[in-house]
N, C-alpha and C positions, 0 to 999 in steps of 0.2 A: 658577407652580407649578414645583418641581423634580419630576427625575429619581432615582430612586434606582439604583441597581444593585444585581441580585441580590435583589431584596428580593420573599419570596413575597405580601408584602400590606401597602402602605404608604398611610398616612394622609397624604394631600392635603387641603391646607386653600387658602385664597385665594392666599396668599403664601410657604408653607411644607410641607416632605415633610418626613415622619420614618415611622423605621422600626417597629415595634410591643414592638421588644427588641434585644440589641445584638446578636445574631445573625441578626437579618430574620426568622424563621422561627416566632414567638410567633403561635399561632390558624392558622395555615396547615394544613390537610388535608391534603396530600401530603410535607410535609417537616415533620422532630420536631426543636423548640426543643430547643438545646443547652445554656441559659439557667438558671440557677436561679431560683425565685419571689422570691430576695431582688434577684438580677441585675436583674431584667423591673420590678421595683417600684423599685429605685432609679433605673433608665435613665428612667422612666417620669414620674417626681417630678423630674427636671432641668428640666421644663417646667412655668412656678409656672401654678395658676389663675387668678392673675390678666390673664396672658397667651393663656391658653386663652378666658378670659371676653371678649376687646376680638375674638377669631374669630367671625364670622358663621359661617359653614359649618364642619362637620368633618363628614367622608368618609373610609368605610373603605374602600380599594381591593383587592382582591383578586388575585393573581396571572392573568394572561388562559390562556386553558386551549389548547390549541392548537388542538381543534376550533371553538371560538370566534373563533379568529385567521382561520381557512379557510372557516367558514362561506358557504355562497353566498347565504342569507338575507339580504334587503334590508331595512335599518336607514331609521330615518326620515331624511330628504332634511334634510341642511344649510339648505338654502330654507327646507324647513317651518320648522324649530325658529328658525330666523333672522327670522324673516314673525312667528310667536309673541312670540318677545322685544320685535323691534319696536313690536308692538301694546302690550303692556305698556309698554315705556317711553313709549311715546303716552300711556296712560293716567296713568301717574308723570306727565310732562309737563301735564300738564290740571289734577290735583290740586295740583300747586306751583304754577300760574302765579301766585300771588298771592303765595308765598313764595319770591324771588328766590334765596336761597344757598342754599332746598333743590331739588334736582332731581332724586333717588331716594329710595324709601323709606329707605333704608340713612343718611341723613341727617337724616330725620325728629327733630326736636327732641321734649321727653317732652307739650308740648301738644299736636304734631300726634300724637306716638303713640296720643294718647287721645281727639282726633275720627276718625284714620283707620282703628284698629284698632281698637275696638270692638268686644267680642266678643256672643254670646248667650249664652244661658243653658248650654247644653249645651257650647260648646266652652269657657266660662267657667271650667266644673267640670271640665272636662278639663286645663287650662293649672293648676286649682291644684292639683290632684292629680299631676301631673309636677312640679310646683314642689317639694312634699313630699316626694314619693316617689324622688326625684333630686338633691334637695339643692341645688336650683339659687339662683343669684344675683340680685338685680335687675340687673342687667347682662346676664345671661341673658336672663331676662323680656323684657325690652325688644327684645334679638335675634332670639327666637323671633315675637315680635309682629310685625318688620320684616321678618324669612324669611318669616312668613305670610303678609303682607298683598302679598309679590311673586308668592308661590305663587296664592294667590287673583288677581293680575290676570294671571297667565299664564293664566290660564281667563277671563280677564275675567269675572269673578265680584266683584259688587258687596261684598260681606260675606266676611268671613273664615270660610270653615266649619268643621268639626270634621278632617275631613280637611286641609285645609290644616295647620290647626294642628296635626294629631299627625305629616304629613311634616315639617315646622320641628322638630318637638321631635325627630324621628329624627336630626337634622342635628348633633345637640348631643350626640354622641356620647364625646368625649372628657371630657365633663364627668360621665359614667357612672362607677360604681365600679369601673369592669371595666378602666378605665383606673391608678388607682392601687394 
Protein backbone atom coordinates (compact mmCIF):
# COMPACT_ATOMS: atom_id res chain seq x y z
CA UNK A 1 0.00 0.00 0.00
CA UNK A 2 1.24 3.56 -0.84
CA UNK A 3 1.12 6.84 0.64
CA UNK A 4 -0.60 9.72 -0.85
CA UNK A 5 -0.05 13.28 0.16
CA UNK A 6 -2.47 15.72 0.75
CA UNK A 7 -5.22 13.49 -0.44
CA UNK A 8 -8.65 14.12 1.74
CA UNK A 9 -9.76 10.50 0.77
CA UNK A 10 -7.75 7.90 -1.13
CA UNK A 11 -8.50 4.46 -2.43
CA UNK A 12 -6.19 1.86 -1.15
CA UNK A 13 -6.35 -1.38 -2.65
CA UNK A 14 -3.66 -4.38 -2.02
CA UNK A 15 -0.95 -2.96 -4.08
CA UNK A 16 -1.97 0.44 -5.14
CA UNK A 17 -3.43 4.27 -3.83
CA UNK A 18 -5.07 6.53 -6.06
CA UNK A 19 -6.51 9.51 -5.44
CA UNK A 20 -10.46 9.88 -6.23
CA UNK A 21 -9.69 13.01 -8.80
CA UNK A 22 -6.82 14.98 -9.91
CA UNK A 23 -7.21 17.31 -7.21
CA UNK A 24 -7.55 14.83 -4.16
CA UNK A 25 -10.55 16.45 -2.92
CA UNK A 26 -13.66 14.55 -5.15
CA UNK A 27 -16.40 13.32 -2.13
CA UNK A 28 -14.53 14.83 0.63
CA UNK A 29 -16.93 16.73 3.16
CA UNK A 30 -14.67 19.40 4.43
CA UNK A 31 -12.80 20.53 1.16
CA UNK A 32 -14.69 21.31 -2.51
CA UNK A 33 -13.27 19.42 -5.67
CA UNK A 34 -11.84 21.99 -7.90
CA UNK A 35 -12.32 19.27 -10.74
CA UNK A 36 -14.70 19.37 -13.34
CA UNK A 37 -17.18 16.09 -13.87
CA UNK A 38 -15.37 15.75 -17.42
CA UNK A 39 -11.73 16.08 -15.31
CA UNK A 40 -12.97 13.35 -12.40
CA UNK A 41 -14.44 10.92 -15.23
CA UNK A 42 -11.39 10.99 -17.51
CA UNK A 43 -8.71 10.80 -14.28
CA UNK A 44 -10.92 8.04 -13.38
CA UNK A 45 -11.20 5.83 -16.75
CA UNK A 46 -7.12 5.83 -16.75
CA UNK A 47 -7.60 2.75 -14.72
CA UNK A 48 -9.10 0.07 -17.34
CA UNK A 49 -11.67 -2.61 -15.51
CA UNK A 50 -9.95 -5.12 -16.43
CA UNK A 51 -7.33 -4.02 -14.03
CA UNK A 52 -9.82 -3.12 -11.44
CA UNK A 53 -11.39 -6.76 -11.88
CA UNK A 54 -7.66 -8.95 -11.17
CA UNK A 55 -8.16 -6.39 -7.31
CA UNK A 56 -9.45 -8.41 -4.52
CA UNK A 57 -10.32 -5.53 -2.18
CA UNK A 58 -11.13 -1.83 -3.03
CA UNK A 59 -11.33 0.58 0.01
CA UNK A 60 -12.39 3.94 0.21
CA UNK A 61 -10.25 5.66 2.78
CA UNK A 62 -11.30 8.76 4.07
CA UNK A 63 -9.31 11.74 5.46
CA UNK A 64 -8.65 10.88 9.54
CA UNK A 65 -10.32 13.72 11.44
CA UNK A 66 -8.09 15.00 14.10
CA UNK A 67 -10.43 14.18 16.93
CA UNK A 68 -10.07 10.68 15.73
CA UNK A 69 -6.16 10.87 15.67
CA UNK A 70 -6.34 11.94 19.76
CA UNK A 71 -9.05 9.97 20.67
CA UNK A 72 -8.16 8.23 24.17
CA UNK A 73 -10.56 5.34 23.12
CA UNK A 74 -9.00 2.05 23.06
CA UNK A 75 -9.13 0.35 19.53
CA UNK A 76 -8.92 -3.58 19.40
CA UNK A 77 -5.45 -5.06 20.40
CA UNK A 78 -3.14 -5.88 17.44
CA UNK A 79 -3.02 -9.52 19.33
CA UNK A 80 -6.58 -9.81 19.01
CA UNK A 81 -7.03 -9.17 15.40
CA UNK A 82 -3.54 -11.15 14.85
CA UNK A 83 -4.87 -14.36 17.09
CA UNK A 84 -8.20 -13.90 14.55
CA UNK A 85 -6.24 -14.08 11.25
CA UNK A 86 -4.33 -16.80 12.53
CA UNK A 87 -7.10 -18.79 13.32
CA UNK A 88 -8.45 -18.31 9.85
CA UNK A 89 -5.39 -19.17 8.08
CA UNK A 90 -5.45 -22.48 10.28
CA UNK A 91 -8.55 -22.96 8.78
CA UNK A 92 -7.35 -22.01 5.04
CA UNK A 93 -4.42 -24.49 6.05
CA UNK A 94 -6.96 -27.55 6.79
CA UNK A 95 -9.23 -26.98 3.75
CA UNK A 96 -5.98 -27.20 1.15
CA UNK A 97 -4.09 -29.83 2.95
CA UNK A 98 -5.03 -32.11 0.01
CA UNK A 99 -4.31 -29.26 -2.54
CA UNK A 100 -0.73 -28.62 -2.38
CA UNK A 101 -0.15 -25.11 -4.65
CA UNK A 102 -3.39 -23.88 -2.99
CA UNK A 103 -2.81 -22.35 0.52
CA UNK A 104 -5.33 -19.35 0.65
CA UNK A 105 -8.79 -18.88 -0.42
CA UNK A 106 -7.43 -16.16 -2.77
CA UNK A 107 -5.92 -19.12 -4.79
CA UNK A 108 -8.75 -21.23 -4.86
CA UNK A 109 -8.94 -22.72 -8.37
CA UNK A 110 -13.03 -22.35 -10.04
CA UNK A 111 -13.50 -26.27 -8.69
CA UNK A 112 -12.50 -25.51 -5.40
CA UNK A 113 -14.48 -22.20 -5.69
CA UNK A 114 -17.52 -24.31 -6.10
CA UNK A 115 -17.10 -27.10 -3.17
CA UNK A 116 -15.81 -24.11 -0.76
CA UNK A 117 -18.14 -21.42 -1.52
CA UNK A 118 -21.26 -22.68 -1.92
CA UNK A 119 -23.77 -20.40 -1.12
CA UNK A 120 -27.74 -20.77 0.17
CA UNK A 121 -30.46 -19.88 -0.97
CA UNK A 122 -30.68 -16.34 0.46
CA UNK A 123 -27.19 -15.15 0.04
CA UNK A 124 -27.48 -16.86 -3.52
CA UNK A 125 -30.12 -14.27 -4.50
CA UNK A 126 -28.27 -11.71 -3.07
CA UNK A 127 -24.83 -12.34 -5.07
CA UNK A 128 -27.18 -12.36 -8.35
CA UNK A 129 -28.82 -9.30 -7.62
CA UNK A 130 -25.39 -7.43 -7.02
CA UNK A 131 -24.33 -9.22 -10.12
CA UNK A 132 -27.13 -7.27 -12.01
CA UNK A 133 -27.65 -4.39 -10.34
CA UNK A 134 -23.68 -3.65 -10.46
CA UNK A 135 -22.72 -4.73 -13.61
CA UNK A 136 -20.28 -6.98 -12.37
CA UNK A 137 -17.89 -9.54 -14.11
CA UNK A 138 -17.18 -13.12 -13.57
CA UNK A 139 -13.93 -12.16 -12.40
CA UNK A 140 -15.78 -10.27 -10.01
CA UNK A 141 -17.90 -13.04 -8.94
CA UNK A 142 -15.25 -15.34 -8.29
CA UNK A 143 -13.56 -12.33 -5.96
CA UNK A 144 -16.40 -11.64 -3.98
CA UNK A 145 -16.80 -15.60 -3.41
CA UNK A 146 -12.90 -15.71 -2.18
CA UNK A 147 -13.44 -12.16 -0.14
CA UNK A 148 -16.48 -14.14 1.44
CA UNK A 149 -15.41 -17.32 2.19
CA UNK A 150 -12.12 -15.36 4.21
CA UNK A 151 -14.82 -13.14 5.90
CA UNK A 152 -16.80 -16.15 6.86
CA UNK A 153 -13.60 -18.03 8.51
CA UNK A 154 -12.58 -14.78 10.19
CA UNK A 155 -15.70 -15.81 12.38
CA UNK A 156 -15.05 -19.26 11.81
CA UNK A 157 -18.19 -19.71 10.30
CA UNK A 158 -18.60 -22.82 8.50
CA UNK A 159 -20.94 -21.53 5.37
CA UNK A 160 -20.79 -18.20 3.73
CA UNK A 161 -23.71 -16.10 5.14
CA UNK A 162 -25.49 -13.27 3.75
CA UNK A 163 -23.63 -10.97 5.61
CA UNK A 164 -20.42 -12.11 4.73
CA UNK A 165 -21.32 -11.78 1.30
CA UNK A 166 -22.80 -8.38 1.17
CA UNK A 167 -19.33 -7.08 3.34
CA UNK A 168 -17.33 -8.79 -0.08
CA UNK A 169 -19.59 -7.22 -2.30
CA UNK A 170 -18.96 -3.61 -0.25
CA UNK A 171 -15.25 -4.28 -1.04
CA UNK A 172 -15.90 -4.07 -4.92
CA UNK A 173 -16.37 -0.62 -4.69
CA UNK A 174 -14.52 0.66 -7.56
CA UNK A 175 -16.46 -1.41 -9.86
CA UNK A 176 -19.60 0.83 -8.89
CA UNK A 177 -20.80 3.58 -11.37
CA UNK A 178 -19.88 6.11 -8.89
CA UNK A 179 -16.49 5.36 -10.07
CA UNK A 180 -16.63 6.20 -13.78
Amino acid sequence: MGLVRNASHVVLTDKMATQPCPCGFYGDLRRECRCSARQVQQYRQRISGPLLDRIDIHVEVPAVQYKELTSTTPSEASSAIRNRVLEARGIQNRRFAKSPAVRCNARMTSRLLKSHCALGEEAGELLRTAMGELHLSARAHDRILKVARTIADLEASVEIASQHLSEAIQYRTLDRNLWV
